[in-house]
C-alpha positions in Angstrom: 64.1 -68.0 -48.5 66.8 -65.0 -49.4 64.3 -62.3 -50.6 62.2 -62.9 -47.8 65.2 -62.8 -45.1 66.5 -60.1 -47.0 63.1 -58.1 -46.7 62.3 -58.6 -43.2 66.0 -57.6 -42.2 64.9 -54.4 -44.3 61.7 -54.1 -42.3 64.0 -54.6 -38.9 66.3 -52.2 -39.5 63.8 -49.5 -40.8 61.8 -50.1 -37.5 64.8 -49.9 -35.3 65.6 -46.7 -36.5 62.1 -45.1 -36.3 61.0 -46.7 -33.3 64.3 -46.0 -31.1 64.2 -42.7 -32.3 64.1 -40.6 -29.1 63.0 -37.1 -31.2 59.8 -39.9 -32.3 59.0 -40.2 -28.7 59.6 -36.4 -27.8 57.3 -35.5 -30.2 54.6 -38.2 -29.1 54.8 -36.8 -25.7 54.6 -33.1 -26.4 51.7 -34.2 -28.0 49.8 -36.3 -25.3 51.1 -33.6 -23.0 49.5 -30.7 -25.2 46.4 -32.8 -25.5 46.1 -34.1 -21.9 47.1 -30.8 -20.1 43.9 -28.5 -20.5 42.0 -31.7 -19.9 43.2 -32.3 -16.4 43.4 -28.6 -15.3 39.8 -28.7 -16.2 39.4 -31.6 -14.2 41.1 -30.5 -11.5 38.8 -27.4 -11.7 35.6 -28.8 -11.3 36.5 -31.4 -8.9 37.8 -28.3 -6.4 35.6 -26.0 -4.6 33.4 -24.0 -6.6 35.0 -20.4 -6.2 38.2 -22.2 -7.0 36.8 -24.1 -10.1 35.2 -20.8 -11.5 38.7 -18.8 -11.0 40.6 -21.4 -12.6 37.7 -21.6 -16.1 38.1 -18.0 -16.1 41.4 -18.0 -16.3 41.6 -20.7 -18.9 39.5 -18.6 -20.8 41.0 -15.3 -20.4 44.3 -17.4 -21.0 43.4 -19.2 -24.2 41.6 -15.8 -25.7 45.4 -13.3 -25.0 47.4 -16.6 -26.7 45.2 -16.5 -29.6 45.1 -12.7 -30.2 48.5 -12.8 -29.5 48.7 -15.4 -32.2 46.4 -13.7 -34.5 49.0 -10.2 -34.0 51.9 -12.2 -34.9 50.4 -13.6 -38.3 49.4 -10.2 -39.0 53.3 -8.4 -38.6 54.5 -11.2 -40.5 52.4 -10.3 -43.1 53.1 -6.7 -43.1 56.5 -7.2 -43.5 56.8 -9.5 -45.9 54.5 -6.7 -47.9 57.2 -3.8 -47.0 60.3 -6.2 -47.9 58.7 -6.9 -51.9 57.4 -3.3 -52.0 
């Protein structure tokens, strides 16, 4: 009955430090949040009056399409100047 007591005080230990981990939880709910977010302003959206609904989508859109080309410019300076530090 040692090993075994011995192995599950591992097993409680190892889950006390993961599971009361608050940057664990942090993490869980920036990703819920990052998840869950467009859903409900979409929701919100289309449950509101239809000139409202249609302003908000076209934002989203106009929204979603600067932050990846803004994404897509970043990527590319990075590239460029890693190229100009080796060369």
């Amino acid at each position: 009955m040692g090993r075994l007591d011995n192995w599950l005080q591992e097993i409680k230990e190892i889950l006390d430090v993961t599971l009361f981990n608050k940057w664990l939880w942090i993490i869980i709910g920036a990703m819920c949040t990052i998840a869950m977010a467009p859903l409900l302003i979409m929701f919100v959206a289309l449950s509101s009056p239809p000139w409202i609904g249609a302003t908000v989508v076209i934002l989203v859109i106009i929204g979603s399409g600067i932050a990846g080309g803004y994404k897509e410019w970043s990527l590319h300076k990075r590239k460029e100047e890693k190229a100009t530090v080796r060369g």
